[in-house]
C-alpha positions, 0 to 999 in steps of 0.5 A: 852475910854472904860475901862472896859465892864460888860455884857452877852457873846451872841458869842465867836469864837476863841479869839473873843468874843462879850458882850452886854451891854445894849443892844449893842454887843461889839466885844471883842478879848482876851487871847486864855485862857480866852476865853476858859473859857467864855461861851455863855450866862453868864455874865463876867466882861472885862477890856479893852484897846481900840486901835485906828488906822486910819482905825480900832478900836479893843477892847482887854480885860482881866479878871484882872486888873493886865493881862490889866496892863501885856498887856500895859507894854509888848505893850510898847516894841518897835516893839510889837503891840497889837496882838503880846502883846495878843499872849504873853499873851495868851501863858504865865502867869504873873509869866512866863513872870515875870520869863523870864524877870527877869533870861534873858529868851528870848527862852520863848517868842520866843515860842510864835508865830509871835515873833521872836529872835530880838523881844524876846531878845528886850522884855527881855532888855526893861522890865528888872527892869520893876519887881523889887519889885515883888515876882518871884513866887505867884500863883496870882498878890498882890497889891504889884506889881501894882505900877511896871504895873503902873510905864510903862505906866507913864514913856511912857506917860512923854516919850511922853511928851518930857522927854526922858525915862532915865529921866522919869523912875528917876522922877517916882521911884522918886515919887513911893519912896515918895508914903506911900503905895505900891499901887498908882493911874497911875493919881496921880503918873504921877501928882507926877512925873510932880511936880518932874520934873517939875522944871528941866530946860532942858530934855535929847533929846528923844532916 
């Protein structure tokens, strides 16, 4: 798994770009505005989501560990894919997806391209919560936010355990309350949530 690059852009074309570390050129495709803003000969830090298909492997990257964790969380819909999740992110903020989601705003993913009504109106249903503690308007992302990025990603990974979602997001705002602070680890919050559910008996049947 490759988390993250830091090497020279030696190419960009349109959203793609490849960095070279150590002597390796890594083919790296990201938001449209981000790519704006790399230019060829300086060297920049990626946060990457490796995606593994059967016949292809893509590298994604973002400039914030905060835009990796935006990616994951909207990559988590059902019916979004990595490309639409780029897209997303390439047309839309952090604020602006957080705003759309919170006052039910579907029009504003439908204007990104490949999204249609049914996809748009999914993303606004699924992520609903996903920002419960998170101030609807700052410039840029806090520490305080990071443990809703994080609770996504654990309640698919105990999705794909067996639990099914309703009782995965229990378990994890379960082990999010007990955090003393408002930062956690995806590691040692998926850990805490296993200790929580560990000792149920029977899990829901996945939906």
């Amino acid at each position: 798994m490759i988390s993250s690059l830091r090497g020279v852009v030696t190419h960009r074309a349109g959203a793609d770009v490849v960095v070279e570390v150590g002597g390796i050129g890594y083919l790296v495709t990201v938001p449209d505005r981000l790519a704006l803003s790399l230019g060829e000969g300086e060297e920049t830090l990626l946060y990457t989501s490796m995606v593994v298909r059967e016949d292809h492997i893509a590298l994604f990257g973002f400039g914030s560990r905060d835009d990796l964790g935006l990616f994951s969380l909207v990559r988590s819909v059902n019916g979004v894919g990595p490309k639409s999740a780029l897209a997303i992110l390439s047309h839309l903020s952090g604020d602006e997806i957080h705003d759309a989601v919170v006052t039910e705003n579907d029009g504003a993913f439908r204007q990104v391209s490949g999204i249609g009504p049914k996809t748009a109106k999914l993303i606004v249903l699924s992520l609903q919560g996903a920002f419960d503690t998170v101030s609807p308007k700052k410039s840029t992302s806090s520490a305080s936010d990071v443990p809703e990025v994080l609770r996504q990603s654990v309640v698919q990974a105990l999705v794909g355990l067996g639990w099914s979602e309703k009782i995965a997001r229990e378990g994890v705002t379960q082990a999010l309350e007990e955090q003393p602070g408002p930062v956690v680890d995806a590691g040692v919050l998926l850990r805490q949530a296993l200790t929580i559910l560990g000792p149920k008996t029977s899990r829901e049947a996945r939906s």
